[in-house]
PDB file of N, H, CA, C and O in Angstrom:
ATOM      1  N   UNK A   1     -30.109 -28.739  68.656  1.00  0.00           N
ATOM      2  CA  UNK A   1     -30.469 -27.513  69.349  1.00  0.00           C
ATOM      3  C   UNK A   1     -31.142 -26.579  68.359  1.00  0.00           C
ATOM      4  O   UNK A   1     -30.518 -26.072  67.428  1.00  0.00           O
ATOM      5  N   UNK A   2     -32.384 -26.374  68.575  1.00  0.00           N
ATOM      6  H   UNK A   2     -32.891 -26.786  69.332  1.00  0.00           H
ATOM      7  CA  UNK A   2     -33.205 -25.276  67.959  1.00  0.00           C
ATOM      8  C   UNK A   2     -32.824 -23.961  68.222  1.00  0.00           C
ATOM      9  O   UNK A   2     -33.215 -23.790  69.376  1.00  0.00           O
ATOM     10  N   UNK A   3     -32.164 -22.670  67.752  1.00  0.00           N
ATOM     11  H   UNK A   3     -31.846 -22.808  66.814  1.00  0.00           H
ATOM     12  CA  UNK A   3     -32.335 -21.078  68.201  1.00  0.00           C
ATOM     13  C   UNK A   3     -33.424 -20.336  67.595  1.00  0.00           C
ATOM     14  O   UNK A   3     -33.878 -20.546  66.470  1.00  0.00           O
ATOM     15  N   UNK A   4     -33.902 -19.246  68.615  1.00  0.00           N
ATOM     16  H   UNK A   4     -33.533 -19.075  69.529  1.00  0.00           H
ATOM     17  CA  UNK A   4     -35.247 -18.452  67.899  1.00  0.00           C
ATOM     18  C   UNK A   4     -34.602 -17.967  66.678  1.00  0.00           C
ATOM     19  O   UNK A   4     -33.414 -18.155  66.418  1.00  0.00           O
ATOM     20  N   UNK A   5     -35.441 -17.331  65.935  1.00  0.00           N
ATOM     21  H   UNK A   5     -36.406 -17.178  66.146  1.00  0.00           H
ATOM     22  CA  UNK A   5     -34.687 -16.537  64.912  1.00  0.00           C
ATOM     23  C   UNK A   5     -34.273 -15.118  65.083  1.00  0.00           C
ATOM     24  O   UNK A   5     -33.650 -14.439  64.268  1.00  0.00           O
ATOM     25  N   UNK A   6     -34.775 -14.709  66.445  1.00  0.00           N
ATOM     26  H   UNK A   6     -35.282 -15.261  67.108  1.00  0.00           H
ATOM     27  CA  UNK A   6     -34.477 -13.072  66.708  1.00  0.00           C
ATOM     28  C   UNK A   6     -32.944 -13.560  67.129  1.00  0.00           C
ATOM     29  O   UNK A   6     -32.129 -12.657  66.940  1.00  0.00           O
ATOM     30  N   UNK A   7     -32.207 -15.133  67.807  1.00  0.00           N
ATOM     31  H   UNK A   7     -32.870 -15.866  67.961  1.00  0.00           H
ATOM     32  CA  UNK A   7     -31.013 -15.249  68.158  1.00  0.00           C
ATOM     33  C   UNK A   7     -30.330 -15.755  67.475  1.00  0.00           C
ATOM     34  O   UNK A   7     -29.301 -16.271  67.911  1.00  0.00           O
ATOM     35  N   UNK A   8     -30.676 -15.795  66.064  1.00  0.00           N
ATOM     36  H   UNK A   8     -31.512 -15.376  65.709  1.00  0.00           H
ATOM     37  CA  UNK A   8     -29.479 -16.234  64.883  1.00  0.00           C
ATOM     38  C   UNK A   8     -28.691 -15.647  64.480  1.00  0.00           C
ATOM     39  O   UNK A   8     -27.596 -16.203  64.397  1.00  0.00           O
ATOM     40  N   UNK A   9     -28.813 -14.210  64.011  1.00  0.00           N
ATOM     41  H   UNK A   9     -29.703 -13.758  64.078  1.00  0.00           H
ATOM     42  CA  UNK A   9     -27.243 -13.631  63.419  1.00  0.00           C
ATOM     43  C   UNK A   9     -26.574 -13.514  64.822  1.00  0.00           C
ATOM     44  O   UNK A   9     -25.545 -12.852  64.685  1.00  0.00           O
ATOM     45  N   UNK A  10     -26.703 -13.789  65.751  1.00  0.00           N
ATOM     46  H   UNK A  10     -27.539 -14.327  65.862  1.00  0.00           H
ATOM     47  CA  UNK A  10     -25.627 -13.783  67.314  1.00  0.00           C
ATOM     48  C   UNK A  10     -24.874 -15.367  67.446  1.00  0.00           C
ATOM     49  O   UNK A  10     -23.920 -15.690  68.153  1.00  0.00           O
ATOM     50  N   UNK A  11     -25.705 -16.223  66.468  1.00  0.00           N
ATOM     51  H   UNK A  11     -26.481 -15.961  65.894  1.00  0.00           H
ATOM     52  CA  UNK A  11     -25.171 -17.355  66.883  1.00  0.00           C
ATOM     53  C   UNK A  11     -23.394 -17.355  66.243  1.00  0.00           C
ATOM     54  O   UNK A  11     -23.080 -16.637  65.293  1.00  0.00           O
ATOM     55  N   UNK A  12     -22.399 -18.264  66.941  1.00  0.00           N
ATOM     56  H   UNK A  12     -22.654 -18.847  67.712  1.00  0.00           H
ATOM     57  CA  UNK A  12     -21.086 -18.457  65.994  1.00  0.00           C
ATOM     58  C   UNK A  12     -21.011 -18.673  64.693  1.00  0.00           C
ATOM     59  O   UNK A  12     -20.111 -18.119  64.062  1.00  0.00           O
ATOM     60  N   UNK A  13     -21.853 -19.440  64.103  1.00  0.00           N
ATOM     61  H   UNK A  13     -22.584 -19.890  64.616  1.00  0.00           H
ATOM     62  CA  UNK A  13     -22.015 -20.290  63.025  1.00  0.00           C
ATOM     63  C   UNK A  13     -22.622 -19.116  61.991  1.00  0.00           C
ATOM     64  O   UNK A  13     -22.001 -18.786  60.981  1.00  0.00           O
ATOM     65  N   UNK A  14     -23.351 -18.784  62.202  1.00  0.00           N
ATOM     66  H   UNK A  14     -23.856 -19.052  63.022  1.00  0.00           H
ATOM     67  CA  UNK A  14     -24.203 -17.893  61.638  1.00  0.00           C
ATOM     68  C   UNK A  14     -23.057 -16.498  61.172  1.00  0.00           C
ATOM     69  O   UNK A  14     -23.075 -16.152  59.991  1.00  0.00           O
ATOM     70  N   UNK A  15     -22.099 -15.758  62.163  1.00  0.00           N
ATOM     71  H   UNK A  15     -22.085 -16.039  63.123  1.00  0.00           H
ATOM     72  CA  UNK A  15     -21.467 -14.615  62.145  1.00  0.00           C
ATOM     73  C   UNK A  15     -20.112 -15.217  61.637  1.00  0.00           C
ATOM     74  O   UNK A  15     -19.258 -14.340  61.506  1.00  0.00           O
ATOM     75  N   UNK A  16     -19.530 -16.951  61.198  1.00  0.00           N
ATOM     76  H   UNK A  16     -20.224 -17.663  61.305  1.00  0.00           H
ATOM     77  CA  UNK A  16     -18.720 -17.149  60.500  1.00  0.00           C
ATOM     78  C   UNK A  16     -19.247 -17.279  58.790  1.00  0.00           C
ATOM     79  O   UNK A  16     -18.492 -17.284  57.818  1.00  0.00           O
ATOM     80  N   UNK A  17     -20.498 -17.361  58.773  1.00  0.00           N
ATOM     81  H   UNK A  17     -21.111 -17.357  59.563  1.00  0.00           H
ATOM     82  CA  UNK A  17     -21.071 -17.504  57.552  1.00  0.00           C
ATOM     83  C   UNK A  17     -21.000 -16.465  57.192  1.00  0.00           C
ATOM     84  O   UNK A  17     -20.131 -16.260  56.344  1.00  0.00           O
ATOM     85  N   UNK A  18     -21.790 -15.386  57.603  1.00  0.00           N
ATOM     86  H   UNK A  18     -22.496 -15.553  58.292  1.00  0.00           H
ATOM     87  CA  UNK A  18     -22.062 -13.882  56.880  1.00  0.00           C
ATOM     88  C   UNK A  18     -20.629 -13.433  56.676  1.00  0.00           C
ATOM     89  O   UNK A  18     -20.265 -12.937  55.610  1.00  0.00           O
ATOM     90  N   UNK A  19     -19.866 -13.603  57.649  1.00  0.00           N
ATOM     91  H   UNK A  19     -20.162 -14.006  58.515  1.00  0.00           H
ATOM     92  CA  UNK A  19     -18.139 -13.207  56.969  1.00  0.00           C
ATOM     93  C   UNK A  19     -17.690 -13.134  55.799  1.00  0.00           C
ATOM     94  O   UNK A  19     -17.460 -12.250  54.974  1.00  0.00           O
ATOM     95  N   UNK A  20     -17.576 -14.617  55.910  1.00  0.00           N
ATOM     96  H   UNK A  20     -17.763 -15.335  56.580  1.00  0.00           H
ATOM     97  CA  UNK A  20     -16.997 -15.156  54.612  1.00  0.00           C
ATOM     98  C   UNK A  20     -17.525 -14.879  53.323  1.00  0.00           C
ATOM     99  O   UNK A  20     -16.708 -15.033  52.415  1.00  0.00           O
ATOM    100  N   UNK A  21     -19.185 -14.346  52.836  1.00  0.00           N
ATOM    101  H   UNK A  21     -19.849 -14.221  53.573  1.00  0.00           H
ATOM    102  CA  UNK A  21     -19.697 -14.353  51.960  1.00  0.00           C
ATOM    103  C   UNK A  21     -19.390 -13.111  50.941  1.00  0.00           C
ATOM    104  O   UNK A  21     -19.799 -13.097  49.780  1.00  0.00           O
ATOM    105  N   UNK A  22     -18.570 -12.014  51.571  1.00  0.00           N
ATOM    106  H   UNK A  22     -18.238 -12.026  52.514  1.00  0.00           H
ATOM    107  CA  UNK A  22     -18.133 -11.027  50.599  1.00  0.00           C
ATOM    108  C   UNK A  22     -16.824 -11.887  50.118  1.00  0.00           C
ATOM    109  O   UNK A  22     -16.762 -12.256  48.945  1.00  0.00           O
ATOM    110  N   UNK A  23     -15.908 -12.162  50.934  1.00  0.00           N
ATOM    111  H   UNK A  23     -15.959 -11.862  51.887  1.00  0.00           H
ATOM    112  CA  UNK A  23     -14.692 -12.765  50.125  1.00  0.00           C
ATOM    113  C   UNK A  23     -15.189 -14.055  49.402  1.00  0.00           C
ATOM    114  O   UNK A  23     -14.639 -14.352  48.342  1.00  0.00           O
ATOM    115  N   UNK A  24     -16.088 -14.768  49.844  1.00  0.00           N
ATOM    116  H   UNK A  24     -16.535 -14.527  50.706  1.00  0.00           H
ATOM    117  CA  UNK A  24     -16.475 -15.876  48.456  1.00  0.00           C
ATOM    118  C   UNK A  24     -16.621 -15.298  47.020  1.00  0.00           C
ATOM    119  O   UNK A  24     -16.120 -15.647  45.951  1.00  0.00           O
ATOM    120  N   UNK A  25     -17.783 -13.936  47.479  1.00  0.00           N
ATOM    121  H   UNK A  25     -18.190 -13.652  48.347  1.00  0.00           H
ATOM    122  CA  UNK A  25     -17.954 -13.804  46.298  1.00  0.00           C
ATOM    123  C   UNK A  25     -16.730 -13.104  45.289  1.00  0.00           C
ATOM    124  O   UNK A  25     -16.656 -13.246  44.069  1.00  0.00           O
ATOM    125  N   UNK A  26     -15.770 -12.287  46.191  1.00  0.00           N
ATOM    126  H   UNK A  26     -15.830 -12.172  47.183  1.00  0.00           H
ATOM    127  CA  UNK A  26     -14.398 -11.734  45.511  1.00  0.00           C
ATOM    128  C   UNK A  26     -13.645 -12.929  45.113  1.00  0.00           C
ATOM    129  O   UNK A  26     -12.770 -12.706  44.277  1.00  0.00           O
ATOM    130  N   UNK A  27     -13.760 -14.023  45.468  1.00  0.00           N
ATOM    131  H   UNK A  27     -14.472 -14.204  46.147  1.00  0.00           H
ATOM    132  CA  UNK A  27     -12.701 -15.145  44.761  1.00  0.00           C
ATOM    133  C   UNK A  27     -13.746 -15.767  43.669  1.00  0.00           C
ATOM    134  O   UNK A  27     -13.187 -16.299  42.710  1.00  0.00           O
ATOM    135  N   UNK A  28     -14.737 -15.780  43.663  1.00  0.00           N
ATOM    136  H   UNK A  28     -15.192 -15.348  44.442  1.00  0.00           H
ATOM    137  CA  UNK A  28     -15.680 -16.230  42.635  1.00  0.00           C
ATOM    138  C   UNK A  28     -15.399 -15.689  41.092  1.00  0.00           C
ATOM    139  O   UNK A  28     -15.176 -16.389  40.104  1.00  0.00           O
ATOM    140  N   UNK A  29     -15.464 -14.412  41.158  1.00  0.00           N
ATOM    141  H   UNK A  29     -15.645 -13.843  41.961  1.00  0.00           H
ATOM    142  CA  UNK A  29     -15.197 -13.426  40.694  1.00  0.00           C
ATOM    143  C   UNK A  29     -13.486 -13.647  39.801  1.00  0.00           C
ATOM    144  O   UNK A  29     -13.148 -13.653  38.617  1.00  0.00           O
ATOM    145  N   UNK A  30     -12.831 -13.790  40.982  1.00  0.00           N
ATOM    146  H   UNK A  30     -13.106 -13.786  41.944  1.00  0.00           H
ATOM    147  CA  UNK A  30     -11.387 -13.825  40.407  1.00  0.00           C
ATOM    148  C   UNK A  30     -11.377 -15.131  39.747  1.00  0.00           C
ATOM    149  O   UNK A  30     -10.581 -15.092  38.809  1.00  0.00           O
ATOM    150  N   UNK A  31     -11.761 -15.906  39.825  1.00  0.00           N
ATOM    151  H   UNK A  31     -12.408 -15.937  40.587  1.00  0.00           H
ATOM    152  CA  UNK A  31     -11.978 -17.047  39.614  1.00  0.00           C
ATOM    153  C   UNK A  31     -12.469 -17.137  38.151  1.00  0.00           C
ATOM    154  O   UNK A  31     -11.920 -17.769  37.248  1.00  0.00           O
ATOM    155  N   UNK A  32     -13.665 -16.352  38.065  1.00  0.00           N
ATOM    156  H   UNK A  32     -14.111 -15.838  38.799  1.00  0.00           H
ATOM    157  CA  UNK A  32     -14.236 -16.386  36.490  1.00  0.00           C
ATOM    158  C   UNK A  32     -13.374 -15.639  35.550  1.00  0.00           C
ATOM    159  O   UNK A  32     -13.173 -15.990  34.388  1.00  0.00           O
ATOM    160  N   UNK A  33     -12.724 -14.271  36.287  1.00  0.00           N
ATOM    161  H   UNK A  33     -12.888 -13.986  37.232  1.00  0.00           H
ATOM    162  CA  UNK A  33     -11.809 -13.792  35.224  1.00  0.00           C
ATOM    163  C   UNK A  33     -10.684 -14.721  35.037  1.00  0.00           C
ATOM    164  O   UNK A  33     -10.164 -14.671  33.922  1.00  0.00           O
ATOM    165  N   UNK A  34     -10.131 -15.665  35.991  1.00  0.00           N
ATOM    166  H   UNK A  34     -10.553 -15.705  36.897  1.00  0.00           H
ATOM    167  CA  UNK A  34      -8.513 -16.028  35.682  1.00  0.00           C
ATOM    168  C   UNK A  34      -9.077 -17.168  34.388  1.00  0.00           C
ATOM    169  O   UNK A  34      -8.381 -17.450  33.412  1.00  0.00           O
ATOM    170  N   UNK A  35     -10.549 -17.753  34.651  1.00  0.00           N
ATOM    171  H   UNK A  35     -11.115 -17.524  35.443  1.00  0.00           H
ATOM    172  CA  UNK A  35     -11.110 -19.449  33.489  1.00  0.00           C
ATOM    173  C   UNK A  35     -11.276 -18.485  32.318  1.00  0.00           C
ATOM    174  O   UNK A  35     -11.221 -18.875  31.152  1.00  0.00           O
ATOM    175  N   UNK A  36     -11.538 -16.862  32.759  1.00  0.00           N
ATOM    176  H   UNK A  36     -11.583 -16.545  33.707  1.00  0.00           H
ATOM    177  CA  UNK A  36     -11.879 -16.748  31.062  1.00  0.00           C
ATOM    178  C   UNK A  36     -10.763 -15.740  30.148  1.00  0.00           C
ATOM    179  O   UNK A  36     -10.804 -15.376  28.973  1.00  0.00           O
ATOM    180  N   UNK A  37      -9.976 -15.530  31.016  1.00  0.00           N
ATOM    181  H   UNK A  37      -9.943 -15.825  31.971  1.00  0.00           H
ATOM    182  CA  UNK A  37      -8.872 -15.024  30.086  1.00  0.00           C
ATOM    183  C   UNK A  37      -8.813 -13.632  30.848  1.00  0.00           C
ATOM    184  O   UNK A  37      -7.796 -13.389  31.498  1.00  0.00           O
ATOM    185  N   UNK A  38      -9.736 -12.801  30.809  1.00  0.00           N
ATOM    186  H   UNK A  38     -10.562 -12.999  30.280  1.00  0.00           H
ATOM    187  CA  UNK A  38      -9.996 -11.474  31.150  1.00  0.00           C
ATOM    188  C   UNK A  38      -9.062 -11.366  32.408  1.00  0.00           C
ATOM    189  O   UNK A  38      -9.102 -10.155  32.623  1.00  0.00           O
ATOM    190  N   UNK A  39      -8.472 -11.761  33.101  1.00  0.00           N
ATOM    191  H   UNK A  39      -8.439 -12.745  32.926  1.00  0.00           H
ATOM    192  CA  UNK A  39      -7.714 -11.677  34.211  1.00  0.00           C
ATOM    193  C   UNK A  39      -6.565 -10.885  33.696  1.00  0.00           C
ATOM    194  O   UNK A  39      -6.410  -9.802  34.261  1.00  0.00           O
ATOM    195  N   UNK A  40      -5.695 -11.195  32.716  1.00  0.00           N
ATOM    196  H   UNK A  40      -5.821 -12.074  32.258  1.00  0.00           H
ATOM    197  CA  UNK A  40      -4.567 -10.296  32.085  1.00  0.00           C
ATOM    198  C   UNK A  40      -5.037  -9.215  31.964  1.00  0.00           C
ATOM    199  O   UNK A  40      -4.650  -8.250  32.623  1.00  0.00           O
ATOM    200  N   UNK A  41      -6.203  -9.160  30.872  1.00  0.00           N
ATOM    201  H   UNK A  41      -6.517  -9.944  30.337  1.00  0.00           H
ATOM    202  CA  UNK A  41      -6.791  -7.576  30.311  1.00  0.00           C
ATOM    203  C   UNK A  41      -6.356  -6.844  31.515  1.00  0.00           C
ATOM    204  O   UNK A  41      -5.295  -6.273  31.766  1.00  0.00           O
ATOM    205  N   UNK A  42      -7.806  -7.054  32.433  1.00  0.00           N
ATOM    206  H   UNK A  42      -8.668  -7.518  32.229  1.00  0.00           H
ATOM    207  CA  UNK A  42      -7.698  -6.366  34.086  1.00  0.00           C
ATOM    208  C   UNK A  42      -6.105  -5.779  34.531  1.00  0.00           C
ATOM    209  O   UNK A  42      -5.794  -4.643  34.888  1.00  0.00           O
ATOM    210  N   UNK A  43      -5.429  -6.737  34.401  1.00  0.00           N
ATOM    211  H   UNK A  43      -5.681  -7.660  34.111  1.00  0.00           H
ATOM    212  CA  UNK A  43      -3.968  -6.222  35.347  1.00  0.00           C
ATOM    213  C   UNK A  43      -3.503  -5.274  34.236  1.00  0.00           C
ATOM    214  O   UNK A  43      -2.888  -4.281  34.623  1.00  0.00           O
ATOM    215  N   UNK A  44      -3.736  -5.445  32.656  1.00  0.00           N
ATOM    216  H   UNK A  44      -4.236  -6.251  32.341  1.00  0.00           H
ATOM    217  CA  UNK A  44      -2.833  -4.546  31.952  1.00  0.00           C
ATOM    218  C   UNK A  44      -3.497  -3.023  31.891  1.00  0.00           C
ATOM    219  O   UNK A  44      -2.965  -1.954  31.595  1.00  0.00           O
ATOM    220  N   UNK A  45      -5.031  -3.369  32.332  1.00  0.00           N
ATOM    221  H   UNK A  45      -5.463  -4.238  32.573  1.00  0.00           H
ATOM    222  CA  UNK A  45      -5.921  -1.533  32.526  1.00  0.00           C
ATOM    223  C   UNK A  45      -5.244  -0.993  33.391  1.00  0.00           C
ATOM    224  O   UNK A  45      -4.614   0.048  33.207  1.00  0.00           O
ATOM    225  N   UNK A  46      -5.299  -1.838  34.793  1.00  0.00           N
ATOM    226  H   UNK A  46      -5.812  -2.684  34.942  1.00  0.00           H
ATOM    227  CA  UNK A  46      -4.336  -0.905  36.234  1.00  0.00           C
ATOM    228  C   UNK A  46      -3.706  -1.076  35.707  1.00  0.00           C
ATOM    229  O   UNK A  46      -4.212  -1.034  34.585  1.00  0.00           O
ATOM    230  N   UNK A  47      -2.447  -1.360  35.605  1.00  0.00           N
ATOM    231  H   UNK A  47      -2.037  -1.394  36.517  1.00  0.00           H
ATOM    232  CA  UNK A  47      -0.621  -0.641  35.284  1.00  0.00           C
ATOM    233  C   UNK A  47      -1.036   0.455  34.562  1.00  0.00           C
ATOM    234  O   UNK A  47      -0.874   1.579  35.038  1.00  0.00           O
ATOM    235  N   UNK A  48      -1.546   0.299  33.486  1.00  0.00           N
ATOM    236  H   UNK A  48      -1.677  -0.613  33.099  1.00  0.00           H
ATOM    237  CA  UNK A  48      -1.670   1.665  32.757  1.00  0.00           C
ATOM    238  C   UNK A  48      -2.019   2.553  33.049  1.00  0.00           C
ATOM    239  O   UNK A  48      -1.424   3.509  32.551  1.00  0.00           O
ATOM    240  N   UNK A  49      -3.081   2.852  33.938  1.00  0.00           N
ATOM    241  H   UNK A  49      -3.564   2.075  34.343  1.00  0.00           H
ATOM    242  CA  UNK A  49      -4.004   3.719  35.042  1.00  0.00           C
ATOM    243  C   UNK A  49      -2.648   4.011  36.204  1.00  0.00           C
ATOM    244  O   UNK A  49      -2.413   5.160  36.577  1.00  0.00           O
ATOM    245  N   UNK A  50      -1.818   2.814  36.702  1.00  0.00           N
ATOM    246  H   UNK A  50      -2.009   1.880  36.400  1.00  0.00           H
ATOM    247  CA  UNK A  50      -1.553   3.632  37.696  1.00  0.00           C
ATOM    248  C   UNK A  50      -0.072   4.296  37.435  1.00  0.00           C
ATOM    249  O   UNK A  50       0.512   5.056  38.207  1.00  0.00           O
ATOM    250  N   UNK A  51       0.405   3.814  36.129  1.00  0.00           N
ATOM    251  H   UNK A  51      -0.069   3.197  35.501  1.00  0.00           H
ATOM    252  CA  UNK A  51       1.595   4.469  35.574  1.00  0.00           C
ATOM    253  C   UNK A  51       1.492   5.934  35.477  1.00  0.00           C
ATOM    254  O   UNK A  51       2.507   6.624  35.567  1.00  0.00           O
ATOM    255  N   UNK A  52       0.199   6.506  35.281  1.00  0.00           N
ATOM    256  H   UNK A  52      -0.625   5.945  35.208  1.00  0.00           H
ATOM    257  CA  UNK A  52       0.482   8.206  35.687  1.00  0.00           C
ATOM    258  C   UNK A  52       0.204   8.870  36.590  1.00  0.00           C
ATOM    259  O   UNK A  52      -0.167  10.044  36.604  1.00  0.00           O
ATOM    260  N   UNK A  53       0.456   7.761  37.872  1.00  0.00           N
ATOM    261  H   UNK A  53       0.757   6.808  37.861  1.00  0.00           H
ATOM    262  CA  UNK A  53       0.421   7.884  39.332  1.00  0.00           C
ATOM    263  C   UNK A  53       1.729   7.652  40.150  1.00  0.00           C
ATOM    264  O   UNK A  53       2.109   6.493  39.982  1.00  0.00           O
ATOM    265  N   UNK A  54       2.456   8.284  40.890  1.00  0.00           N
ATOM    266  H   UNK A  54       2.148   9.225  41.027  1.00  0.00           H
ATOM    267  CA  UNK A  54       3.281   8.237  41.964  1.00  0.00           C
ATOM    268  C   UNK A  54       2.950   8.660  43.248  1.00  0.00           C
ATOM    269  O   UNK A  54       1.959   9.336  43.523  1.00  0.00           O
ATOM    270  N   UNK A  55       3.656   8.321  43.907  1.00  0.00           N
ATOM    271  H   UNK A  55       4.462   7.771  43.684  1.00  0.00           H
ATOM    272  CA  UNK A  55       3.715   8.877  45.540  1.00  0.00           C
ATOM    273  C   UNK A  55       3.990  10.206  45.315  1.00  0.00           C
ATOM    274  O   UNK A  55       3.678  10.777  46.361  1.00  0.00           O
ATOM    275  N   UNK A  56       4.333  10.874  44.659  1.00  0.00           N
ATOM    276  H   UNK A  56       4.587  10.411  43.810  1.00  0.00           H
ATOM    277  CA  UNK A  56       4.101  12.224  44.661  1.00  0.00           C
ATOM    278  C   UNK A  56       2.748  13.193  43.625  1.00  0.00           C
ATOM    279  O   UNK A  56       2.631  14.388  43.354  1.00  0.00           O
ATOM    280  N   UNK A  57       2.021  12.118  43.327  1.00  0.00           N
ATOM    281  H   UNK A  57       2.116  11.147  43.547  1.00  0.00           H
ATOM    282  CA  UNK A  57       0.448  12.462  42.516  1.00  0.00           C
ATOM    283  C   UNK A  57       1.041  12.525  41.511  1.00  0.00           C
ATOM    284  O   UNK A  57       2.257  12.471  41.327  1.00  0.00           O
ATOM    285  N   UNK A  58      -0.364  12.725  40.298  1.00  0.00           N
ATOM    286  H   UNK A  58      -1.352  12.768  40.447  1.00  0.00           H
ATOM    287  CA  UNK A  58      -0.555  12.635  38.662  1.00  0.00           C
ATOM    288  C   UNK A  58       1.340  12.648  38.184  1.00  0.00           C
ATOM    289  O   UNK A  58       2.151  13.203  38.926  1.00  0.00           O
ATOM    290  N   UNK A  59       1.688  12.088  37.126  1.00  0.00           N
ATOM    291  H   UNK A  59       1.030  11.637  36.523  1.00  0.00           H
ATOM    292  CA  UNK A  59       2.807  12.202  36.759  1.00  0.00           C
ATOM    293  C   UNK A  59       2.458  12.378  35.273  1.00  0.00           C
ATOM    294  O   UNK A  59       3.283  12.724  34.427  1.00  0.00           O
ATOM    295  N   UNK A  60       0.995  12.075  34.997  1.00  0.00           N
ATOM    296  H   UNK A  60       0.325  11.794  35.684  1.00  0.00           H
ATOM    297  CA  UNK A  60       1.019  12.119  33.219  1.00  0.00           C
ATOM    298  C   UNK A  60      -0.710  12.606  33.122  1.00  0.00           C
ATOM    299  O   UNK A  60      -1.661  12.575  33.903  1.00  0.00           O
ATOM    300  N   UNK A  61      -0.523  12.992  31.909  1.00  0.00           N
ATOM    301  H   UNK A  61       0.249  13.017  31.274  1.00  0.00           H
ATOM    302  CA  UNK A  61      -2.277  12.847  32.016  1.00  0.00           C
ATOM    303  C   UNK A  61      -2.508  14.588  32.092  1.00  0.00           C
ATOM    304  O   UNK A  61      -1.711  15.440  32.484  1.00  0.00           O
ATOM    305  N   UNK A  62      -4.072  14.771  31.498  1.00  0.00           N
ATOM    306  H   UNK A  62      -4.719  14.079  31.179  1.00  0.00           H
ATOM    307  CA  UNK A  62      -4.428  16.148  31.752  1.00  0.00           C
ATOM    308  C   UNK A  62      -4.456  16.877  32.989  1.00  0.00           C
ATOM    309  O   UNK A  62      -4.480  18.103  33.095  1.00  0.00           O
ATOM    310  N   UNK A  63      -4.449  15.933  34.026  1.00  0.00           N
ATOM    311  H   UNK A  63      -4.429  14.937  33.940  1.00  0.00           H
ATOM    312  CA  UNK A  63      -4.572  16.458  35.518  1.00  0.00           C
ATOM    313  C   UNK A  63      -2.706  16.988  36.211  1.00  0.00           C
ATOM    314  O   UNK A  63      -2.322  17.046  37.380  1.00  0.00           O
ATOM    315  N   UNK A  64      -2.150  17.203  35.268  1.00  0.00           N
ATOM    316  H   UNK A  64      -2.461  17.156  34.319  1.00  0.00           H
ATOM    317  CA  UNK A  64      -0.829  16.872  35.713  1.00  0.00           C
ATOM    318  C   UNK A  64      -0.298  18.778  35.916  1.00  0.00           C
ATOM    319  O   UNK A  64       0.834  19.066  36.304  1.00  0.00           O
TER     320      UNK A  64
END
């Protein structure tokens, strides 16, 4: 089955593709940090970032 091309992003196939292509590229991504090490770094910046954060705002830091 041939579709025009003005009826392709309507097709199923087509609107399961474009989906998926932001989360490919977010696991791609996670993916290169976990092969190259940098995956730890990352988690140890947030904790540190969000350690002078609570549910009740800034807990540390000049903004406090």
């Amino acid at each position: 089955m041939r579709l025009a091309a003005s009826s392709a992003p309507d097709t199923p196939c087509m609107s399961r593709t474009t989906v998926a292509a932001p989360e490919l590229v977010r696991l791609n991504v996670l993916q290169f940090a976990q092969d190259r090490g940098g995956l730890d770094e990352m988690k140890a910046l947030v904790d540190s970032c969000m350690a002078d954060y609570d549910l009740g705002g800034w807990t540390e830091g000049p903004w406090t």
